[in-house]
C-alpha positions, 0 to 999 in steps of 0.5 A: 487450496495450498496456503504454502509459500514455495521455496522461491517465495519463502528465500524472498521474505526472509532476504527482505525481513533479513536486510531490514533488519540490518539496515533499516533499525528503528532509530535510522527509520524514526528519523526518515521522515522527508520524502528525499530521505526515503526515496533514497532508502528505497533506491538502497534497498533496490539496488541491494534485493532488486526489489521492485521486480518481485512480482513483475513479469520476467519479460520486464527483467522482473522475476515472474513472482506475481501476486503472491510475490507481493503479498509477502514482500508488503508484509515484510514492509510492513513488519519493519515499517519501511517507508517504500513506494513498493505498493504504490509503484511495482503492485499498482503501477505494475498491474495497470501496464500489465493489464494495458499490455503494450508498456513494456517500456515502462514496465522494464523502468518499473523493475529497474526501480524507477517510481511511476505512480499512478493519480487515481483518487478524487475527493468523492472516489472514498476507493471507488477508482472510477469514480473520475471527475477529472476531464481529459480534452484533446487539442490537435494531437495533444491531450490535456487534463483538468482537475484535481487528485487527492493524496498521490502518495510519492507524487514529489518524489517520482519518475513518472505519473500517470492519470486517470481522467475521462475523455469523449472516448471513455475513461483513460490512463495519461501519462503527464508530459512533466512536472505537474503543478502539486500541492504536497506534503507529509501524511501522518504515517510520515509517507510523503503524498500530494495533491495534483492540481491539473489545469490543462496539463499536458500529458500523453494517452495510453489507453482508453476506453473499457479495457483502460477501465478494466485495467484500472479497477484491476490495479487498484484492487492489486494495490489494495490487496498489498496494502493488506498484506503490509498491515498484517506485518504491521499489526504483528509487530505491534502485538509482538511489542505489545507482549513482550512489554506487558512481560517485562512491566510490572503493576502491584509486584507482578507482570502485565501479562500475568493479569487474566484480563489483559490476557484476554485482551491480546487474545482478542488482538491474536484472533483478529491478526489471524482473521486479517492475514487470512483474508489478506492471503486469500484477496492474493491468490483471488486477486481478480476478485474484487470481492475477496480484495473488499473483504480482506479491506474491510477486514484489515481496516477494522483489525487495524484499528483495533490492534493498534488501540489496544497496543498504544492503551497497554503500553500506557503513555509511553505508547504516545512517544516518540522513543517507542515504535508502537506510536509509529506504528500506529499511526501508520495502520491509521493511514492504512485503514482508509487507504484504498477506500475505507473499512465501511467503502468496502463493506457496501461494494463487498454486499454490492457484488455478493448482491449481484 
């Protein structure tokens, strides 16, 4: 298997981590918290790269990149902590119309930037996106949607949204007819979400029925599989960081890094970096199997929480303030950890399938 990036794949990551780094330092970043704030960085950004058609389909007036074009533009996301809906709308948004087939409307708004969402998750689902309790009925040539979705990342802030509710007919994808009541709020990586409170809603079908179903599940292990890839960038900054201060902070006269036991510490944190951006690579090229997207979750979620512990304990107490990035950092591979489904979610579905 070629693990190597092709050439229109590596101009692509080093255009984004290029541009972040001049337009996104971590002052201006520290103080993008509100989801206005960061709906016009992403705006900026896509009017700048384009963005948003990395990995969709050219017949979108994307540029036909696919998943590997996700994959590299999440962890250069990640790298600079970069507040974006890019695995919210173009990776997850994008897989389902293009699964659905048929949406090339909303697909072209999708490349163009626009922010459609998808509302898929519900107190019980724990990354299970077919675990729906929301209820869609129809009334004459109308449907409405009853229930609640949890932590609709970018819900405020968007162009769209569409829903995943069950009718008599099966699971479906909606799309709501306008501003649906929502209780939203900030997480604690700062991303904007909110939860929706459908009470006969009004909202068109897109699909329904065991292909809605397939299609669903397919974009919420591409949005997973991305997720992956942005905390791989994330933790390699941290361990980066975490290096360069244990270099220059000294104890007893003598460098943190110089310490034999600290240094086994970071070794630790390198070889579960390399685990996670292994099978974060491999849950890209096998995005149709969900094993291989679970596994890289599991992986992640765990590495996460490793890496960024050790990070915050060897910074010491300047690890916890607001003047160092690490902190951001952390708390936003916490946010990533149960994202999608938590470390142990996708431990049980990975021995599920290898069951069956």
């Amino acid at each position: 298997m070629n693990l190597e990036l092709d050439d229109d794949l590596r101009m692509l990551a080093d255009s984004v981590s290029g541009w972040l780094k001049q337009y996104l330092p971590f002052d201006r970043r520290r103080e993008m918290r509100g989801g206005a704030a960061q709906r016009a960085f992403w705006d900026e950004m896509q009017g700048a790269l384009g963005l948003a058609g990395a990995g969709l389909p050219e017949a979108w007036g994307g540029f036909g990149h696919g998943p590997q074009a996700h994959m590299v533009v999440a962890e250069a996301l990640g790298a600079a902590l970069a507040p974006t809906p890019y695995v919210e709308a173009p990776v997850t948004v994008g897989t389902l119309l293009a699964k659905l087939g048929g949406q090339d409307a909303l697909g072209a708004d999708l490349a163009n930037g626009k922010v459609i969402v998808l509302a898929w998750e519900e107190e019980q689902s724990r990354g299970d996106a077919l675990s729906i309790r929301t209820t869609a009925v129809q009334h004459g040539t109308e449907w409405r949607l009853t229930g609640t979705k949890r932590a609709v990342r970018w819900a405020a802030e968007a162009d769209g949204v569409l829903v995943t509710a069950t009718s008599p007919d099966g699971v479906g994808v909606f799309r709501l007819e306008g501003p649906a009541p929502m209780r939203d709020y900030r997480l604690i990586d700062d991303h904007p979400a909110a939860d929706l409170l459908l009470d006969a809603t009004p909202a068109t079908l897109l699909a329904v029925g065991d292909a809605a179903a397939a299609a669903i599940a397919a974009a919420v292990d591409a949005g997973t599989a991305a997720v992956c890839s942005e905390g791989v960038g994330l933790m390699r900054t941290m361990l980066d960081d975490t290096i360069d201060y244990t270099k220059q902070r000294k104890q007893f006269g003598q460098a943190l890094a110089s310490f034999q036991v600290l240094q086994h510490r970071m070794v630790d944190m390198r070889i579960q970096l390399e685990q996670s951006a292994a099978a974060a690579i491999l849950a890209a090229l096998r995005g149709d199997d969900p094993a291989a997207v679970s596994a890289a979750k599991a992986q992640v979620g765990d590495a996460a929480r490793y890496i960024g512990q050790q990070a915050v304990q060897l910074h010491g107490g300047m690890g916890l303030t607001e003047e160092l990035r690490i902190g951001h950092y952390f708390r936003r591979t916490t946010a990533i950890e149960n994202q999608f489904g938590d470390a142990d979610a996708h431990t049980r579905r990975y021995r599920k399938l290898k069951v069956a």
